[in-house]
C-alpha positions as CSV (number, residue, x, y, z in Angstrom):
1,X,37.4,-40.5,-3.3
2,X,34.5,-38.7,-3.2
3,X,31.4,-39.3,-0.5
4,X,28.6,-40.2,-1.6
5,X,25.7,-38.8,1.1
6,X,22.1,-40.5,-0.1
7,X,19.6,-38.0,0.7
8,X,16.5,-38.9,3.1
9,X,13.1,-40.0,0.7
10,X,10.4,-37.1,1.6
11,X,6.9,-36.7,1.1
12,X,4.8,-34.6,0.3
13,X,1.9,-34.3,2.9
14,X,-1.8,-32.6,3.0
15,X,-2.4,-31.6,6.2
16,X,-4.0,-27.9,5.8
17,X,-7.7,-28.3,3.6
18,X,-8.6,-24.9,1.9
19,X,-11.2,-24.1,3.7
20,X,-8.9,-24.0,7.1
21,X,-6.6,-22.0,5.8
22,X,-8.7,-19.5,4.2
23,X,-10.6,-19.1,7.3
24,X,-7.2,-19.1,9.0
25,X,-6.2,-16.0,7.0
26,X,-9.2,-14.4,6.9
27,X,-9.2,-14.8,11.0
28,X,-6.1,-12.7,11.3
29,X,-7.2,-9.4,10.1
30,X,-10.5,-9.3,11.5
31,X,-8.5,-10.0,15.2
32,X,-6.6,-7.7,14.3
33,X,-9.0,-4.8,13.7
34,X,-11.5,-6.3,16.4
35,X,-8.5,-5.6,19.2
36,X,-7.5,-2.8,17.9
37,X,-10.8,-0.6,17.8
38,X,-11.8,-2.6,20.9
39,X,-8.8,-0.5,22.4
40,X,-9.8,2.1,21.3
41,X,-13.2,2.1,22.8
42,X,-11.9,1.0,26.0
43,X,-9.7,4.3,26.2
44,X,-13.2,6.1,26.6
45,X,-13.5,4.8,29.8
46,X,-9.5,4.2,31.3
47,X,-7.3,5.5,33.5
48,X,-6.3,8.7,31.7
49,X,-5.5,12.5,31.8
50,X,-8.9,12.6,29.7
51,X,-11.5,10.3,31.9
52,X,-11.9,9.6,35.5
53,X,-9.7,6.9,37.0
54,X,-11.3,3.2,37.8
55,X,-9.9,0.0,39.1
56,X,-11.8,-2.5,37.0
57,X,-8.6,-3.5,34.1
58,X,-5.8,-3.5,36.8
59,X,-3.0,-6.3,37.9
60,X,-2.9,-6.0,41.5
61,X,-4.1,-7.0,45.2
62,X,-6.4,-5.0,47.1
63,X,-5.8,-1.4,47.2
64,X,-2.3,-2.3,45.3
65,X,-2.1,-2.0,42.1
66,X,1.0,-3.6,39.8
67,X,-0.1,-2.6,36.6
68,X,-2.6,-0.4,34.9
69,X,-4.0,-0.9,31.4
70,X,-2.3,0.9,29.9
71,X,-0.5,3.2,30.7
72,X,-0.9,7.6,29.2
73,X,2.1,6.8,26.6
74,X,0.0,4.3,25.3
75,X,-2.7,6.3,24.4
76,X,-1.4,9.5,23.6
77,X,0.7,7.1,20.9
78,X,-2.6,6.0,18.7
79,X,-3.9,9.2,19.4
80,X,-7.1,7.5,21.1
81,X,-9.2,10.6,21.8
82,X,-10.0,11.2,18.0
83,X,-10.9,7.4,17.2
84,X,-13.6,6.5,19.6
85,X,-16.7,6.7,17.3
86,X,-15.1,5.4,14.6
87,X,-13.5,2.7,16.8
88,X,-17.3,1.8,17.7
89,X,-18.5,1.6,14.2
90,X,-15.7,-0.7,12.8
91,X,-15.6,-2.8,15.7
92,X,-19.7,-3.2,15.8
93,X,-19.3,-3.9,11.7
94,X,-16.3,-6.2,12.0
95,X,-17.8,-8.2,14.8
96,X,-20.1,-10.0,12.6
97,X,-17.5,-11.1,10.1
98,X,-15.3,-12.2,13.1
99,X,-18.4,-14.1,14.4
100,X,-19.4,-15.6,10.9
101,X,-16.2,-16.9,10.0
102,X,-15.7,-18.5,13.7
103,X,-18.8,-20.4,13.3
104,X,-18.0,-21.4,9.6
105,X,-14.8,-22.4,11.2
106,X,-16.2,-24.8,14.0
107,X,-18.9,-26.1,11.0
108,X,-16.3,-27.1,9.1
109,X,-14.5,-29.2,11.9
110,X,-17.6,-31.0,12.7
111,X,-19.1,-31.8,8.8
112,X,-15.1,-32.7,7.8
113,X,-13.9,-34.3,10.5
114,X,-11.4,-32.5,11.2
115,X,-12.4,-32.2,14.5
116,X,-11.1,-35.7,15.4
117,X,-7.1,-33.3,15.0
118,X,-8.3,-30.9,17.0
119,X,-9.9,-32.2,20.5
120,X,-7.4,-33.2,23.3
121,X,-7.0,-36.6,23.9
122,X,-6.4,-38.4,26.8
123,X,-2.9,-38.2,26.9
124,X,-2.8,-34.5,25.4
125,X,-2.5,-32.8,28.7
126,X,1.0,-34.8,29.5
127,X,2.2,-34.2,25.8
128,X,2.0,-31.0,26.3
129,X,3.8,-30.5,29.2
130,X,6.7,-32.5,27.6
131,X,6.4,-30.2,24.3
132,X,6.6,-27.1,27.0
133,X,9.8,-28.2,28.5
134,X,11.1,-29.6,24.8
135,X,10.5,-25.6,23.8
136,X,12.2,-24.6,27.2
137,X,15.2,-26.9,26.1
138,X,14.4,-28.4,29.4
139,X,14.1,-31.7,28.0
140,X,14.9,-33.3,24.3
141,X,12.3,-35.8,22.5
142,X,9.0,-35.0,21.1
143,X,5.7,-36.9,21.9
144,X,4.2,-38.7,18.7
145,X,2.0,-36.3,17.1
146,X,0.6,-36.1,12.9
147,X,-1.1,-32.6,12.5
148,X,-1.1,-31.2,16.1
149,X,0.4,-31.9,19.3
150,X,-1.1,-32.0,23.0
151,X,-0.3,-28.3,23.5
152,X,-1.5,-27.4,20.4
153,X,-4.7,-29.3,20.7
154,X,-5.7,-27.8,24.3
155,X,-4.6,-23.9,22.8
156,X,-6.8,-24.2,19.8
157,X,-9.7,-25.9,21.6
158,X,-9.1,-23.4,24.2
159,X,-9.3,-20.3,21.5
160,X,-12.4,-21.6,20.0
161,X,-14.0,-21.5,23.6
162,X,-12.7,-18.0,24.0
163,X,-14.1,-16.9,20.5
164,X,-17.6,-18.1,22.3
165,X,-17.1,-16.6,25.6
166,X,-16.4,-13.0,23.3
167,X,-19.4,-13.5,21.4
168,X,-21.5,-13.8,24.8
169,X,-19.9,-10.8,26.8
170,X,-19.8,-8.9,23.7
171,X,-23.3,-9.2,22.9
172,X,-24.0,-8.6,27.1
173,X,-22.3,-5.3,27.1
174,X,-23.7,-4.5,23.3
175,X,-27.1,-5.1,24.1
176,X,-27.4,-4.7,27.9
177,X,-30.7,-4.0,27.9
178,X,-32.8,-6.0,25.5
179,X,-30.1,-9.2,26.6
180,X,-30.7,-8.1,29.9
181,X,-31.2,-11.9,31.4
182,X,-27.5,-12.6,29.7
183,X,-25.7,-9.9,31.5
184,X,-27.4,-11.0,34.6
185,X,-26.5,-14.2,33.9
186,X,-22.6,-12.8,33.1
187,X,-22.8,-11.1,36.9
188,X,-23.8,-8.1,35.3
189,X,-22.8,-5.6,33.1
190,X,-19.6,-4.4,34.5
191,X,-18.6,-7.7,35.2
192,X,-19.6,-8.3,31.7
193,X,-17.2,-5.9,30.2
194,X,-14.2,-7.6,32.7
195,X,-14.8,-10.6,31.6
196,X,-15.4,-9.4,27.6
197,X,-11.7,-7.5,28.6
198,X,-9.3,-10.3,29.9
199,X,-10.6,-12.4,27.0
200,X,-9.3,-10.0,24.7
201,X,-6.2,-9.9,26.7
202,X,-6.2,-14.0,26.5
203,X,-6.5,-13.8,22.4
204,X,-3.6,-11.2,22.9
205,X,-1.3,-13.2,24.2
206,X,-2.2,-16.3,22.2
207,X,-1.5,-14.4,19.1
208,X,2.3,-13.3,20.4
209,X,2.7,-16.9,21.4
210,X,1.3,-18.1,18.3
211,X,3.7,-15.9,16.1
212,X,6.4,-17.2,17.9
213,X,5.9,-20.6,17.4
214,X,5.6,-20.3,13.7
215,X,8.9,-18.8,13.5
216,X,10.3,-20.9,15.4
217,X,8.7,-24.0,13.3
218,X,10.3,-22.7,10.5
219,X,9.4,-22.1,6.9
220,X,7.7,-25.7,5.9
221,X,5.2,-25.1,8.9
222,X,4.4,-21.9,7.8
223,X,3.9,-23.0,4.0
224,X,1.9,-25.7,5.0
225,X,-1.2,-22.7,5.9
226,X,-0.2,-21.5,2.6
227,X,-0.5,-23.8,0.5
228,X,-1.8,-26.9,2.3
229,X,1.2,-29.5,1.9
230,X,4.1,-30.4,4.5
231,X,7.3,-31.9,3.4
232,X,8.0,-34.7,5.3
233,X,10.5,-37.7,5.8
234,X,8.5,-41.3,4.7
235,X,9.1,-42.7,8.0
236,X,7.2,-40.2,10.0
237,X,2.9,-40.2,10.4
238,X,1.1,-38.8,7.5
239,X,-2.0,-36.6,8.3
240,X,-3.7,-37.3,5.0
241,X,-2.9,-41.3,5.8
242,X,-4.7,-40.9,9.0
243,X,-7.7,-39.1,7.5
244,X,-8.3,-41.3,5.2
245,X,-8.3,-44.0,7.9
246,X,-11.3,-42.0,9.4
């Protein structure tokens, strides 16, 4: 006799609005280049065969130092010594774009609402230490959570402070003169340029996390930025329920 298995009811749920994920995917590239030629420029003034040596982008303590960035390979691998001026002239063009679509971005969460997803909650800092050990397999059981949880919630707030704090050093160390009272303000210009660097590194490393996540979410996470709907079991919370509720 054959078994009969009766199949979970799903939903189909809108959690992604267009303009979030076009802003989303228009993000990544711009990063993308906005690193990348940043590294570039950076190489003009490294630790390399080609420049003098400095201790400003080091890991270390004291007179010790654990790890230089980066390292010759790296450099004599993107060929760095022919890219500087054009590395300054993409990532002086690019910059703008970045900076227009972050703003757009942070509009849109305020005039949509959308905001009320996105800013930790009380209880977001606890969440998201039980999502980190959940990830870890540390611990089994999900917090509650409808579009993001408490991890997510602090990283994303956390990038869109970042995104400001490049926007200031950047303009400090791009205008150091006429901004002068901002790179003051910044401790200064090479203090500026740390500062503008271990951001960068910070948007780095969010990016690699960020990737991994995805993956690991699987495809109906991922095809929820692309086309805005999550399939979803009935009995768990619906984003578009609870924006409506708004």
């Amino acid at each position: 006799m054959r078994k009969i298995v009766q199949e979970e009811p799903l939903q189909l749920d809108r959690k992604h609005p267009l303009a979030i994920r076009w802003m989303h995917w228009i993000n990544f590239p711009l990063l993308f280049l906005m690193i990348w030629s940043g590294l570039l420029i950076y190489w003009n003034d490294s630790d390399n065969p080609y420049q003098h040596p400095h201790a400003v982008y080091r890991i270390g303590i004291g007179s010790f130092t654990l790890v230089r960035l980066f390292p010759d390979w790296f450099w004599k691998a993107t060929n760095a010594p022919n890219h500087v001026t054009q590395a300054l002239g993409h990532h002086f063009f690019f910059m703008w774009l970045f900076v227009a679509n972050g703003i757009a971005y942070v509009l849109f969460l305020v005039l949509s609402g959308e905001w009320r997803f996105l800013v930790p909650q009380k209880r977001s800092l606890r969440d998201a230490v039980q999502v980190t050990l959940v990830d870890l397999h540390l611990r089994k059981g999900l917090p509650p959570q409808t579009k993001y949880n408490g991890a997510q919630r602090i990283a994303y707030s956390a990038v869109i402070l970042m995104g400001a704090g490049m926007l200031v050093t950047g303009l400090a160390i791009y205008k150091p003169t006429q901004l002068h009272w901002l790179t003051s303000l910044l401790g200064g210009y090479e203090m500026a340029r740390w500062e503008h660097f271990w951001l960068t590194m910070s948007f780095l490393g969010f990016f690699l996390v960020h990737v991994g996540q995805v993956v690991l979410a699987g495809w109906n996470n991922f095809r929820a930025m692309v086309s805005g709907l999550e399939i979803k079991r009935v009995d768990e919370p619906s984003v578009e329920a609870e924006r409506k509720s708004w």
